[in-house]
C-alpha positions in Angstrom: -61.7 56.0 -24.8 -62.5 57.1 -20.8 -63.2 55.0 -18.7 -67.0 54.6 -17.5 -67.6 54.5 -13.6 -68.8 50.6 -12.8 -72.1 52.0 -12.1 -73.2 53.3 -15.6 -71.3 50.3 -17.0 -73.1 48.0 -15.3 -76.4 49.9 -16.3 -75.6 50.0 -19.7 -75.2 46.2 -19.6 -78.7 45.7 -18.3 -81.0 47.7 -20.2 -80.5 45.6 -22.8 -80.8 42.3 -20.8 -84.4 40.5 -20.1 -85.5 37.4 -19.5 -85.6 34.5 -22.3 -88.6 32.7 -23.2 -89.5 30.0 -22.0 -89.5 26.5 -23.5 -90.7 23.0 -22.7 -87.6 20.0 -22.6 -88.0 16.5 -21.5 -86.7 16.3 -17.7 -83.6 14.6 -18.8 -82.6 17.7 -21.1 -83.3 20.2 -18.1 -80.0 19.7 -16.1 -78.4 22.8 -15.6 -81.3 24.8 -16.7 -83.3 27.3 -14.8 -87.2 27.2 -14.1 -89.2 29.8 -16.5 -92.2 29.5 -13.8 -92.9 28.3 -10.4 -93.8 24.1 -10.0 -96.4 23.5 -7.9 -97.3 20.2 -6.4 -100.4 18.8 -6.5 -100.2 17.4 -3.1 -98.5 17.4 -0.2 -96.1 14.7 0.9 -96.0 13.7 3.5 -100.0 14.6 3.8 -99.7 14.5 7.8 -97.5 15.9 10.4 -94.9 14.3 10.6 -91.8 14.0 12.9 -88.4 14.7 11.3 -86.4 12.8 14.2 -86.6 9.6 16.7 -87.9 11.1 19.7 -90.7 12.1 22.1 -94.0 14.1 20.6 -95.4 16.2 23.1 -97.6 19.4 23.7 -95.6 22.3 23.0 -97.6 24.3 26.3 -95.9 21.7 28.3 -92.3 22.8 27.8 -93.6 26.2 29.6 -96.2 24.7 32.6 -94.8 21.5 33.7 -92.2 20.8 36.5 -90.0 19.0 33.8 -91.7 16.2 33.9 -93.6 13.9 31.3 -95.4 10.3 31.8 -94.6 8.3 28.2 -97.8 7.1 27.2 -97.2 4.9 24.2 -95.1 4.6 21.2 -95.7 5.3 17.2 -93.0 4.4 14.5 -93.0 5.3 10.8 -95.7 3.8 9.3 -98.5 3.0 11.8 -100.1 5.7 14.0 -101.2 6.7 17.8 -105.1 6.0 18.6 -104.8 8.0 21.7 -104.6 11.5 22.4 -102.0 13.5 24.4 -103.1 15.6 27.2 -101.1 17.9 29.2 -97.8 15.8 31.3 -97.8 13.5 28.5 -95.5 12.3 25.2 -95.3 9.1 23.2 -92.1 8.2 21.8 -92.1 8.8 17.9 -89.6 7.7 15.1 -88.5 9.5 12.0 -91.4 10.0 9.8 -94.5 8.8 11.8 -97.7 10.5 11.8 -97.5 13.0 15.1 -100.4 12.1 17.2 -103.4 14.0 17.9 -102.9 17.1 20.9 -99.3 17.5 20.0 -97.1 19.9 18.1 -93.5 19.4 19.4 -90.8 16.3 19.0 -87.7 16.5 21.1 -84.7 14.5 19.9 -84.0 11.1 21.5 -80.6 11.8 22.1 -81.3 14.0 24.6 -83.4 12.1 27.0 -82.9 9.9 30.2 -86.2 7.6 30.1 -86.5 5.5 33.6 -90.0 5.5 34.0 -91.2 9.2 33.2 -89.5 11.7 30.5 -87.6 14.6 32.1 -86.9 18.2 30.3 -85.6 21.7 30.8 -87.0 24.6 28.6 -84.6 25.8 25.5 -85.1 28.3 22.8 -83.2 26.0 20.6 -85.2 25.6 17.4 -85.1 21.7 15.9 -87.6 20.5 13.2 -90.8 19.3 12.9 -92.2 18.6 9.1 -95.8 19.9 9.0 -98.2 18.7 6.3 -94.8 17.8 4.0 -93.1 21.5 4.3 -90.3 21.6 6.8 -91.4 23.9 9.8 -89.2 25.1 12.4 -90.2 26.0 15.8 -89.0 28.7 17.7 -89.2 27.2 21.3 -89.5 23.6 22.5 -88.4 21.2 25.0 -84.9 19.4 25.1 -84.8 16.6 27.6 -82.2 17.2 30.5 -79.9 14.4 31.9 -81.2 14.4 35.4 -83.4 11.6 36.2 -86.9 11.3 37.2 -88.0 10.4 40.6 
């Protein structure tokens, strides 16, 4: 017997080969078992925008048009929510998991921010997190927070 190049072998394989049928099994038989059609979810969780780290919810626009500088207006953990807006040279400290408030689209991690008074930045093109309406988004420019301080 020759041998057959890897090609036709592997075609020879497959033409015989489709997929099975699918069946119904209680959740606790499915381990190790592949999906025979797509779930979808009913809703979306979290149903909000939400922030996916502890730190500072601000206007994405303002990581391009501000001189680095942003006046902390208020604060919003997990669980409650903002009743103010954001306007431009503004952010509100945010925790993991709280509702982002209204006029902003950007969270910059705590970690890197010096907070006297005001909230200083540089620009990066680093991309970090933000969950949008419960599916994990990520944006391709925001503001990190630099170490210098703010006058």
């Amino acid at each position: 017997m020759a041998l057959v190049p890897m090609e036709t072998a592997l075609q020879r394989l497959l033409e015989d080969v489709g997929p099975l049928a699918g069946e119904s099994v209680p959740l606790k038989d499915a381990y190790d078992r592949v999906l025979a059609e797509s779930i979808v979810a009913l809703r979306t969780q979290p149903p909000f925008d939400a922030s996916a780290m502890d730190g500072y919810a601000m206007r994405g626009a303002d990581a391009q048009t501000t001189d680095g500088e942003l006046a902390v207006i208020g604060e919003v953990a997990a669980g409650s929510t903002f009743s103010g807006s954001v306007e431009a040279g503004q952010c509100v400290r945010i925790f993991t998991g709280a509702p982002l408030p209204a006029g902003t689209d950007t969270v910059v991690i705590q970690e890197n921010v010096d907070r006297p008074q005001m909230a200083s930045f540089a620009c990066s093109s680093r991309p970090l997190p933000v969950a949008m309406c419960g599916a994990p988004v990520w944006i391709s420019r925001l503001a990190t927070f630099s170490s210098r301080k703010a006058i």
